[in-house]
Structures are given as C-alpha cells and as structure tokens.
N, C-alpha and C positions, 0 to 999 in steps of 0.2 A: 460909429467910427468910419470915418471916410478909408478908401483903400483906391491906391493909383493903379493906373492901367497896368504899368511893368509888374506890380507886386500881385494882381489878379492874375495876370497870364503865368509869370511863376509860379506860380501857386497851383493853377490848372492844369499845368503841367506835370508836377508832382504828384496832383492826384491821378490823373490820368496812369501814368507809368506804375501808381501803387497797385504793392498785392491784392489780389478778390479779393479777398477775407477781409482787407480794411475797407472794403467797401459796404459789405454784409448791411442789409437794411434789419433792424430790430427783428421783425416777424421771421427772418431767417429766407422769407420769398425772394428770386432775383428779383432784380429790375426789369421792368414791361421793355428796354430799350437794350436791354440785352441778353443774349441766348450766354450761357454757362455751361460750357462740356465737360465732365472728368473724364478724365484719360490720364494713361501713365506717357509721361514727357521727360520721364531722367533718364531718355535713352538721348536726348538731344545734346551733343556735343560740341558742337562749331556753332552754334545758331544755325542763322537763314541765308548763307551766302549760296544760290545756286549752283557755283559750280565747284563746291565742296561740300553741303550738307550731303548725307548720306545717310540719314539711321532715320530716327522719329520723326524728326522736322519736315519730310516730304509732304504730309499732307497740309500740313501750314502753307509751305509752299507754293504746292496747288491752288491756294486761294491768295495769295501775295500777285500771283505771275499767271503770264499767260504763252504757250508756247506754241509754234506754228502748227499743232494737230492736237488735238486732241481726243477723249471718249466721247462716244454720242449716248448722250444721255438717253436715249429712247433706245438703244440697240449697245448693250455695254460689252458687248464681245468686239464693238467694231471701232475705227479713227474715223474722225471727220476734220476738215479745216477748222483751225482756233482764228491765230493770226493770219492763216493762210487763207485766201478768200479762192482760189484754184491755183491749180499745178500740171504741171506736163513733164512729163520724162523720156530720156530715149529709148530705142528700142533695144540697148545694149545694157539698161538699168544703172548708165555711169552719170548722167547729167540728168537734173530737177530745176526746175524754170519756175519760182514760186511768186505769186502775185500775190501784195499782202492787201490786206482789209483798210480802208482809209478812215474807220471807225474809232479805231482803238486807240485808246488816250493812255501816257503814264497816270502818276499821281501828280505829276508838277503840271497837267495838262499838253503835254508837247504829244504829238501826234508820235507814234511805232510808226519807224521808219526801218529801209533794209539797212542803212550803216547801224541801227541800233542791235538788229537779227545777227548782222554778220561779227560784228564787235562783240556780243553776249556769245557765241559758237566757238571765235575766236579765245577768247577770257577763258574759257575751258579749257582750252587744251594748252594754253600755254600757263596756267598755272599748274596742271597737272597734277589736281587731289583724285578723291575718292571715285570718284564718279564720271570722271573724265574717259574711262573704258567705254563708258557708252558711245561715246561719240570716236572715239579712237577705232572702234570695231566696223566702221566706215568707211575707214583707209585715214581720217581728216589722224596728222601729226603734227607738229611745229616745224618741220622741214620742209612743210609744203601747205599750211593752212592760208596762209596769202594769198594762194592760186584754185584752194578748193574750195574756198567760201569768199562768196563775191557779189556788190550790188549792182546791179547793172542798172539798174534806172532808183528813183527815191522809193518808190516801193515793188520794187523786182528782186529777188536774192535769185543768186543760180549757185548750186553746188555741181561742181567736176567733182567726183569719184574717182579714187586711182583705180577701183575693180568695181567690176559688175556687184549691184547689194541688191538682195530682194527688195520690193515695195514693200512689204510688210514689218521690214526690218528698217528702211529708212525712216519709214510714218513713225513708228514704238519710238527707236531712237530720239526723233527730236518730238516725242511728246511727253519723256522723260523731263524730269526736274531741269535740272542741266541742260535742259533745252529751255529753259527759262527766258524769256527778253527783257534783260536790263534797261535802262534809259543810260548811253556811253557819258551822255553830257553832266549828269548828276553822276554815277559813278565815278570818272574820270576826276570829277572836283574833289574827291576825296582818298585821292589815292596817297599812299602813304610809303616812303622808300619802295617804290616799285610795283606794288602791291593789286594794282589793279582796282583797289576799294574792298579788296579783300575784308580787310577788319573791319573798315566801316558797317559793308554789308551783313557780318555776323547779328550785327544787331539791330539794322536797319531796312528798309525796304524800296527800292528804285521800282517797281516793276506797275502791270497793266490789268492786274487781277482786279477782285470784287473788291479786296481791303486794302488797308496798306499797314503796317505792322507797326505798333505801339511801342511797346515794350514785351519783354521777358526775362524771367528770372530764374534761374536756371531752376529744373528739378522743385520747379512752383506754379510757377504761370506762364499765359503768352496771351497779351493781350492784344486784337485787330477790331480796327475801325475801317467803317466803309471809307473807299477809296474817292473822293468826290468826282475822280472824273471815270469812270468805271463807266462799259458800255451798257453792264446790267449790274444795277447797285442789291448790296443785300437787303434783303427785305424787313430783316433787325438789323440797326445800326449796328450797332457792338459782339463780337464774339469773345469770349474769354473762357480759357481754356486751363483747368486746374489737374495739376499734378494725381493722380490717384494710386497712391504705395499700395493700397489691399484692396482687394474686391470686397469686403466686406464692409470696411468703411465708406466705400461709394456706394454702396445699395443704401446705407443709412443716411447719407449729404441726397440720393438723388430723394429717398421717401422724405427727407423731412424740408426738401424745397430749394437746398442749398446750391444745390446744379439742377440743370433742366435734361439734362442728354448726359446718360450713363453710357461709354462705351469700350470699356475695360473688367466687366463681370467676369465671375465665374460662371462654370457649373453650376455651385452649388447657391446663388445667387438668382441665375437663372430661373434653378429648379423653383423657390422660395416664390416667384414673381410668375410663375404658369396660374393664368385666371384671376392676375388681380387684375380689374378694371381702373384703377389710378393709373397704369401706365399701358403704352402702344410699345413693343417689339416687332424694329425693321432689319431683315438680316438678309445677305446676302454671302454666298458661297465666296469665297477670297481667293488670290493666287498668295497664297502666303503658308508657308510652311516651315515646319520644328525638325531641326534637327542637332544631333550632335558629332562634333567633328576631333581630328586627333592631329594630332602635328607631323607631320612626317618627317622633320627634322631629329626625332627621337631614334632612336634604333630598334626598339620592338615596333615600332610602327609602322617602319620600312619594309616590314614582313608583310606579304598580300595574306599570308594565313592568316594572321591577326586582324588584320583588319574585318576578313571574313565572320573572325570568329566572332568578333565583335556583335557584326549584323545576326548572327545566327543564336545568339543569345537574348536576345532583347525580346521581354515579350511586351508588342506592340500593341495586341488586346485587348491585355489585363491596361497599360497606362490608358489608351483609351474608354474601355469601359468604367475602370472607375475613378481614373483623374477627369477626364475631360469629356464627359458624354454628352450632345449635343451643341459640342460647341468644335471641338477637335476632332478630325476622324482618321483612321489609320492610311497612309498614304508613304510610297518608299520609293516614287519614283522622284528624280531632280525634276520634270515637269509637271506641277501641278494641274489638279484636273478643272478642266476648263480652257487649259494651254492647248492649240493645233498641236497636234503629236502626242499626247500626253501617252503613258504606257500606264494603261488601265490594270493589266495583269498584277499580281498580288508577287514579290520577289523573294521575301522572305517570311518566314515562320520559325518562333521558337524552337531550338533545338540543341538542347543541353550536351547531348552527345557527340554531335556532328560537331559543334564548336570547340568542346575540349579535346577531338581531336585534332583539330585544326592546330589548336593551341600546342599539342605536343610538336608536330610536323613543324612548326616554326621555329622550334626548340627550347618554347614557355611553358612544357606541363605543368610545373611548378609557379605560373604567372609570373606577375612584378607590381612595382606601388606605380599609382599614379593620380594624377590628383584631376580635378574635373571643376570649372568656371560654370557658373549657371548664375541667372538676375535674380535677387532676392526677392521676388514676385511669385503667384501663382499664375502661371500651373508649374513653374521651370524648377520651385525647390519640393515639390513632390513629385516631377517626375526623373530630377536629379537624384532623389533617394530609391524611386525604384532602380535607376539606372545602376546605383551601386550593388544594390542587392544582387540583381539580374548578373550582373559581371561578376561577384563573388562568387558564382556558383561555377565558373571556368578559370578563379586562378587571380581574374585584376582585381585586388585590392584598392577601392577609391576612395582617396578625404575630398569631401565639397570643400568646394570655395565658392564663396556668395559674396554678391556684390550686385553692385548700380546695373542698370542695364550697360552703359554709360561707360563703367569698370574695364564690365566681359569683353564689350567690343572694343575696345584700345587696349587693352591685354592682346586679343588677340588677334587685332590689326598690326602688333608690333613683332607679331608671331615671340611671342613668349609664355603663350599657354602650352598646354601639356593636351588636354582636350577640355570640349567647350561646347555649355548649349545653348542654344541661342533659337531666333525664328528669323527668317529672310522673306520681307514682300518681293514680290515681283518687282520690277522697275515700269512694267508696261507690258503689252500685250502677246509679242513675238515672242516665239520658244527662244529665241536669243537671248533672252533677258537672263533666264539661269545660267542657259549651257554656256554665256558669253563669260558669266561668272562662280561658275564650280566646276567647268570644264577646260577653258583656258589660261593658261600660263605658257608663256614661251619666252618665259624671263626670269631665273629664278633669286635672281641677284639682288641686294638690299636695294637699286637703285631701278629695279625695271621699271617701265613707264605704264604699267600695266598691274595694278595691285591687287588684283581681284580675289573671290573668296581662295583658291585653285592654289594662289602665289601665297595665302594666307599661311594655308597648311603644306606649302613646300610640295604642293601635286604638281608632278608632270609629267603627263602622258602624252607622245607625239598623235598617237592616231586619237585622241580625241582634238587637240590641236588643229590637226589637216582637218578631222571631219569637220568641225564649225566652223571652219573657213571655209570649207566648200558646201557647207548649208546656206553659210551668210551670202554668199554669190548665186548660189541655186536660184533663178527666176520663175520655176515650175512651184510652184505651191504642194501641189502632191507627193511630187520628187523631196522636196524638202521635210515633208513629213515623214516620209519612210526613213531618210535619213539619219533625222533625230531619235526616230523611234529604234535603231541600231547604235544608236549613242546611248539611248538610258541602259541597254542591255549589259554595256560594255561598260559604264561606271560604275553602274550597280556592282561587279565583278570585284573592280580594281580598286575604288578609290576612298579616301579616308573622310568620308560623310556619309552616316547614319540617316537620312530621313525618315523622321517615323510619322507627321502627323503634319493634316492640314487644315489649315483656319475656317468655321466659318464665320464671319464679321458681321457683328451684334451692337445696335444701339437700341438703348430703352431710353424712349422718352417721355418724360411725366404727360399727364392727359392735360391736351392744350397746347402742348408743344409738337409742332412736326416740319416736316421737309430736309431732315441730313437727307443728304445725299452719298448714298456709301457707296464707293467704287471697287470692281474687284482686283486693283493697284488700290494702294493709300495714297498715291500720286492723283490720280482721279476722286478724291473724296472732295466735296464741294456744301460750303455751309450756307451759301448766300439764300438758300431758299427755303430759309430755319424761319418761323414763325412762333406767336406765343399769344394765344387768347387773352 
C-alpha cells in the first residue's frame, strides 16, 4: 500500500509524541537509540515554560536551555561561563559587562543573541510566577527592568544593579532555570493574549540546550530529542523519561530492561542492589533537603512554643535510620551541607519533655487536630506516619492527607494547607538560594511579587529580611558566611519549617549504560553524555 508524504509525516509525528510503553520492543530491552530514565515526574505542574516551571521539570530544563553560567562539570561546587564566553564587573558589585559565546545555536538554528538574553531576563519578571524571586533578589523589578538589563552590542548584555550583589549570588542567579535563554523571535510568534508564549512554551521548547523537547504527558512521560543544532549534541539521540509512582516497581522495569537509568529507589531497593554486578551505582551528595512545614496563618501556629515544640519532638534518628538509611541523612539546618556557610552543628534532638512543656506555655497542654499533606510516594508516606506518631506523644493529633507530588505543592502554594512535607532542591549554588526562599518575605499579601516558600507559610520575620539583604550585597565572601551562619541560628529558633533530612542523589544504571550526569542542583543534572553498549 502506497502512503503519501503528509500521511507519513503525520503519522511520525504521533508516534513520536506517543507514551514509552507503546513504544516497548517485544523483548522488553530499550531501543540502542535511546536512554529511558524512571523517575517520579507527577511533581511537574506547568510543564517547561522557564520562567515559571518550578517543581520537577528543572532538570528537563537543564537539558532544553542554556543559561549564561553554569556548573563546571569537573569542579561541581564552582560556576563557569555557559552563554557567557567572559564577563567584567565593577568594583561596586552593581554593573556586569557580559560577552556571549558566538557558538551557541537555538533549535531553529538562529545564533543566541543579547536581545535574546535580555528578552528571556526580561519575560521573567514581568510575568511574575514561581521563580521570578530569583532574579527579583537582584534588585531587576518591572519598574525598572528596561534600564537594568540591556544589550549594548549583538552579543554584549550589561546589567545595572539598583545595589551592590555579591558575585556569587549574581553567577547562581542567572544559572538558575529562569535564567534560561529563550529564542524572542519563535517565542514572540506564539504569544497568546499577552502571554509572552507562556502556554506555548508549557509544552514546547525555544531554547540552546542538548535537546529540544518532544512531547509530555503529564504524570507519564517526557520525551527529548537531540537538538540538531546544539553545540555538543547527546551522544544517544533520544531521552525518555517515565513517570516512577513506587520504588519498587522501578527496581523491577530497571532489572527487567524496561528503563536503562533507575533514579528514584529506595532504601530498601538500594539495599537489594548492594553487589549485584548487572548494574553501576553513581551518587552524589545533593543540595536537597526534607522537610515539614506549618502554616502560620493558623493560631496555634503563631505560637513560637509550638513551633518549638514541634522541632523538639521529632525523632530525626529513628526516621533516618530506618526510613531512609543511606540515601537520607539527618540534617536541620535551612543550608544544606555542601552550601558556603552551612551550620554543621547538630540543632535539635528528641525531647519528649522539653516539648510538652513548651506545648503547655503556649497554652496547648491539651494539643489540637490538625491535618498534615505529604506525596503519596516513598519515603514521605512513612515518614508522614512517623511524623504523626512523634506528635501524638505532645498533644497534636494528625490525619494524613496524601496526594500527587503535584497535589501538596499547589495546596500549599495556595497556602491552604494546615502543615506539609515536602523536599526543596536547591536552585543553585549561593546560600541565597534557601535563605532567599524560607527566609524572605516582606510581602505578606495575596498579591506580593514575591511568593517564596517564607510568604507560603505566612513567615515574617524583619531581622531575617534585613539580614539577607545585607548578605545579598555583602561582597566579602567570609563576611557573608558568618552572616548566614547567624541566620540559620536565628531560624532554627523562630520559624515554622522542620528540616529534618538531606538527599543523597542515586542513579542505578543497568551494565552498559553510563554517563548521567548528577548535579548537586537538579538544575545542573545533564544527560547528554548517557551512552548504551
């Protein structure tokens, strides 16, 4: 049967965007022409629009786009130039004179240009989602981003600063997601009442990375193909990336061939997989950390007793020793370790005593109900049942609520949770990255331009406010570390986040398969250099 060109390209097209699984070859082995990841992806909400994804989709991201700095793969604590091919700053830390690379191709082949840099910087802040705080913490607003982000020649961007910003903190910034570079001229063609190409880009891909993005479906797949004009192409065309609801069905899809790259195990998956020789274990210590948080909008939660009591009852341990051994470790401060400043000191321990009396001082001897959001995933719905336990023994009576990843975080971006656990990756490398988001709010109104976790739970504290504002100007590196290191002391105190636990980040890949690249951001995770015997 003959078949015409239009009905063969139609057709390609459909299979392409089809679910893995209707792809599946008989023998259950991928395809030699593409690497298969499981992971959990029902945390992704918006899709891939950079200057709104904000949950799961970052590391997709990372391989979609390319942003003017990024990790050095050979030295991953440090930034190097992406787009940026050099840069010069003043001696006042308020102007950056950036010369970009004349290498870097989109997908449609058009050279990254500065109107493209300054127009994706721009596109951020004036639509003002998720992620916009990153670059707002820079001084750039819509009252004045005209004047602070500017091309001065085809490949020269300069940013004026309203205030002095450390260099550490401007690099991290624009090597965040959000610091992504669009193509203005394909985005622009698809703009939609005003939109910017908003919707478009949920589902689609403008940008200068290894791939450019296929299809996704939500809470299933997300399929990327190499970018043809990419300055370093993947070395397997295809990545496709499946949804994984339970650790223990992904240890059985990665042993029976179905995925190539397991990167959502458990523990107790883990433990199963110590000396088998069919697969390679590549890990890396995370900036990513677990914690659970309370709404301050509540009235027993306005109580600092409570809150206290909270921390002083949890035994952090027992959840790590035998929820999450080897893969989670006990960690309480908001900078995880690895972060400059991190506060190594150990905050809290168990103390049944100390917390119920806290609990009476606040005037809950008798406790109160309250209910508790956690992702219906391992490790969050057993360590949401210790969590209840732990609390009944002072009083707070908890019902779990389980749900999507997906769920938790728009519940409780809408601040309609009561309390909520969850895990927060870093955004990038600068202690800014937390403190800019579980220590800031200086807005606490449905409309602030500023949503961060802080504004989530209704925290506002002035002297954490000043201090990260005068960490984020701070140009002394040292100075800035003592700083922050006064900051975790003084949250730890006050404020309505638990952190009890920190990631280490685990890919098992079958023998034969190697080169993920894990980043200690999920912003930095890079699959271009995935291979497959």
């Amino acid at each position: 049967m003959s078949i015409s060109r239009r009905s063969f390209l139609a057709q390609a097209t459909v299979i392409a965007a089809a679910p893995y699984l209707a792809l599946r070859v008989a023998s259950a082995a991928t395809p030699k022409s593409m690497a298969v990841i499981g992971q959990s992806i029902d945390g992704i909400v918006n899709g891939f629009d950079p200057a709104e994804a904000y949950d799961a989709s970052v590391d997709t991201i990372g391989n979609l786009y390319r942003m003017l700095f990024a990790a050095d793969p050979a030295k991953p604590g440090q930034l190097v130039g992406d787009l940026a091919e050099s840069w010069a700053t003043s001696p006042d830390g308020k102007q950056w004179t950036i010369k970009l690379r004349k290498s870097a191709r989109f997908e449609s082949g058009s050279t990254v240009s500065a109107e493209d840099v300054v127009f994706s910087l721009q596109r951020v802040i004036r639509l003002n989602r998720a992620p916009s705080f990153l670059l707002t913490q820079l001084g750039l607003a819509t009252e004045n981003i005209d004047t602070t982000v500017k091309a001065s020649a085809p490949d020269t961007v300069v940013l004026s600063l309203p205030q002095p910003r450390a260099a550490g903190l401007v690099m991290a910034a624009l090597s965040t997601t959000c610091g992504s570079v669009v193509e203005k001229k394909l985005v622009l063609s698809h703009e939609n009442n005003g939109d910017q190409g908003n919707a478009w880009l949920r589902t689609h891909s403008a940008g200068a990375g290894a791939y450019r993005l296929v299809s996704w479906q939500a809470s299933d797949n997300i399929i990327l193909d190499t970018n043809p004009n990419a300055s370093i192409k993947p070395l397997t065309p295809r990545t496709a990336i499946r949804h994984m609801a339970e650790p223990a069905t992904e240890l059985l899809l990665l042993k029976r061939g179905d995925i190539d790259i397991a990167r959502t195990l458990g523990s107790d998956q883990l433990k199963t997989l110590s000396g088998d020789a069919s697969v390679d274990i590549e890990a890396k210590d995370a900036l990513s950390l677990l914690l659970v948080q309370v709404n301050m909008g509540l009235p027993y939660f306005q109580k600092v007793q409570v809150r206290q009591a909270i921390k002083c009852a949890i035994d952090y341990d027992a959840i790590a020793r035998n929820i999450t051994p080897n893969l989670w470790s006990v960690w309480q401060a908001f900078l995880p370790r690895g972060t400059p400043g991190a506060l190594e000191t150990r905050l809290f321990h168990q103390d049944i005593a100390k917390a119920r009396s806290l609990m009476a001082e606040a005037g809950f001897a008798s406790g109160f109900s309250v209910t508790l959001d956690h992702p219906n995933t391992w490790p969050f719905v057993e360590i949401a049942q210790a969590l209840q336990a732990n609390l009944a023994a002072i009083g707070i009576r908890v019902d779990l609520l389980a749900g999507t990843n997906g769920q938790v975080l728009a519940k409780r971006r809408a601040r309609t949770h009561q309390m909520s656990l969850g895990r927060f990756n870093a955004d990038h490398l600068d202690p800014s990255s937390f403190a800019s988001y579980y220590c800031f709010n200086n807005d606490d109104s449905p409309n602030s331009k500023s949503k961060t976790g802080a504004w989530n739970a209704h925290f506002v504290d002035e002297k954490l406010n000043a201090a990260g504002e005068a960490a984020a100007r701070e140009l002394d590196p040292q100075k800035r570390i003592a700083m922050y290191a006064d900051m975790q002391k003084h949250f730890a105190a006050v404020s309505p986040f638990m952190f009890l636990l920190q990631r280490r980040e685990v890919a098992v890949e079958r023998k034969g398969v190697k080169g993920i690249s894990l980043g200690v951001v999920s912003a930095y995770t890079r699959f271009n250099e995935i291979t497959k015997a």
